[in-house]
NUTIDREN-892128 format. One record per residue (C-alpha): residue number from 1; residue in three letters; x, y, z. Coordinates in steps of 0.1 Angstrom, whole numbers, plus 2048, in hexadecimal, padded with zeros to 3 digits. Layout:
% residues N
ATOM  seq  type   xx   yy   zz
ATOM  NUM   ala    X    Y    Z
...
***
This chain:
% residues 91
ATOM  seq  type   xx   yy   zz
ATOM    1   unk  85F  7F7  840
ATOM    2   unk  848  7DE  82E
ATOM    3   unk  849  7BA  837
ATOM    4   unk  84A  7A1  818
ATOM    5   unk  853  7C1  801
ATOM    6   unk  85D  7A5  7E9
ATOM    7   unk  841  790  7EA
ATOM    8   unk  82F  7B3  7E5
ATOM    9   unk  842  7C3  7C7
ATOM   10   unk  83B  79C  7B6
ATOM   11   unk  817  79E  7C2
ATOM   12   unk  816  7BE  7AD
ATOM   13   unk  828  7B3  78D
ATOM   14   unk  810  794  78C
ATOM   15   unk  7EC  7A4  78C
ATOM   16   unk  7FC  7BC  76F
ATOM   17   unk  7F0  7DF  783
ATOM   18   unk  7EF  7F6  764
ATOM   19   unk  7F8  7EE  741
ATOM   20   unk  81B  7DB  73D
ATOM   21   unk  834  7F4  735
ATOM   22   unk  826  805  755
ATOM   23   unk  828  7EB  76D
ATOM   24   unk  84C  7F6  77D
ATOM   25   unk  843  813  783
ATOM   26   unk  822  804  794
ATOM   27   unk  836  7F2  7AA
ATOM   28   unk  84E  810  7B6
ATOM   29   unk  830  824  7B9
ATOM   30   unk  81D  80A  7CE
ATOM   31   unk  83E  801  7E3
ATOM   32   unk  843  82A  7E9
ATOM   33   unk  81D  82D  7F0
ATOM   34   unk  823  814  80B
ATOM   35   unk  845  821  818
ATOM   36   unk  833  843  81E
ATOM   37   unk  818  835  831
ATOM   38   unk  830  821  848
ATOM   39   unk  841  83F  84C
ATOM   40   unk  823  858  851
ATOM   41   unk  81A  843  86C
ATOM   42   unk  838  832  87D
ATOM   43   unk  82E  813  876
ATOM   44   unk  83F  7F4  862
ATOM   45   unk  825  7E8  848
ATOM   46   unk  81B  7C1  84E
ATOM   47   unk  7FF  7AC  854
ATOM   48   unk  7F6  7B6  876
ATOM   49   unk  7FA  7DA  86D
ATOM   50   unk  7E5  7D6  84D
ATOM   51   unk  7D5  7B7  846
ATOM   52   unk  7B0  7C1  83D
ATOM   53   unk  798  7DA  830
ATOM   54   unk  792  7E9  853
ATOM   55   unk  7BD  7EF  856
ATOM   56   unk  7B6  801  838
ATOM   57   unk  79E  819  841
ATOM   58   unk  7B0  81C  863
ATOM   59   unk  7D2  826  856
ATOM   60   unk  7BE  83C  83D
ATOM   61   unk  7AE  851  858
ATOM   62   unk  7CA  852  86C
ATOM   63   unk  7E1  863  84C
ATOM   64   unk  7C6  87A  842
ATOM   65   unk  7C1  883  869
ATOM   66   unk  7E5  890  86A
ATOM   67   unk  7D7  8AD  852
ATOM   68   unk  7F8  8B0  83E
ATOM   69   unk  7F3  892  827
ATOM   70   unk  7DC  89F  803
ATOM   71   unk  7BD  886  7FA
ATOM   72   unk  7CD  87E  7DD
ATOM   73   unk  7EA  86F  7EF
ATOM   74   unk  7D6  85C  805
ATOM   75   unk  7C3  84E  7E9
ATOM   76   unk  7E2  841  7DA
ATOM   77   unk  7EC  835  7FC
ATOM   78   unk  7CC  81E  7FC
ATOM   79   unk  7D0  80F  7DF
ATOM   80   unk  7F5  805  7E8
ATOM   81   unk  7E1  7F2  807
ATOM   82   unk  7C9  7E8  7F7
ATOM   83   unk  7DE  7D2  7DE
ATOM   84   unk  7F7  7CB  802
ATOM   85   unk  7D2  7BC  80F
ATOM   86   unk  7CD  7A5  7F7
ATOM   87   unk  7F0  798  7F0
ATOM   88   unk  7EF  791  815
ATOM   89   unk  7CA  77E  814
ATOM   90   unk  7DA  76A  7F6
ATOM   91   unk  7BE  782  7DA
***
């Protein structure tokens, strides 16, 4: 689960990730990305769960020490943080 999903899918549409006729299928991407990390882990995404740059590299380690999750995935997962960090931190 992703608190402020919402917020989060608007937060996306507004800093224009990828060119415009992309940006829908930015934010499905980003919302899955997030949705797979919350369910990796067990955890509902928020901003006690991931508020900073440190929750990022926390939850990063933690997928890629479960050994069943490619690099390539977890890259994508960061950058879905990444952009749920700054919506958070008002960037």
């Amino acid at each position: 689960m992703i608190k402020y999903q919402a917020e989060f899918e608007g937060y996306i549409r507004d800093i224009g990730v990828g060119p415009a006729d992309k940006v829908a299928a930015s934010v499905k991407s980003s919302v899955a990305s997030l949705n797979s990390v919350s369910k990796h882990l067990g955890i509902n995404i928020d901003t006690k769960t991931l508020g900073s740059n440190s929750d990022i590299d926390e939850l990063a380690e933690r997928l890629s020490k479960m050994g069943r999750i490619s690099t390539k995935n977890i890259k994508h997962y960061r950058s879905a943080m990444l952009q749920y960090v700054n919506m958070v931190n008002g960037k």
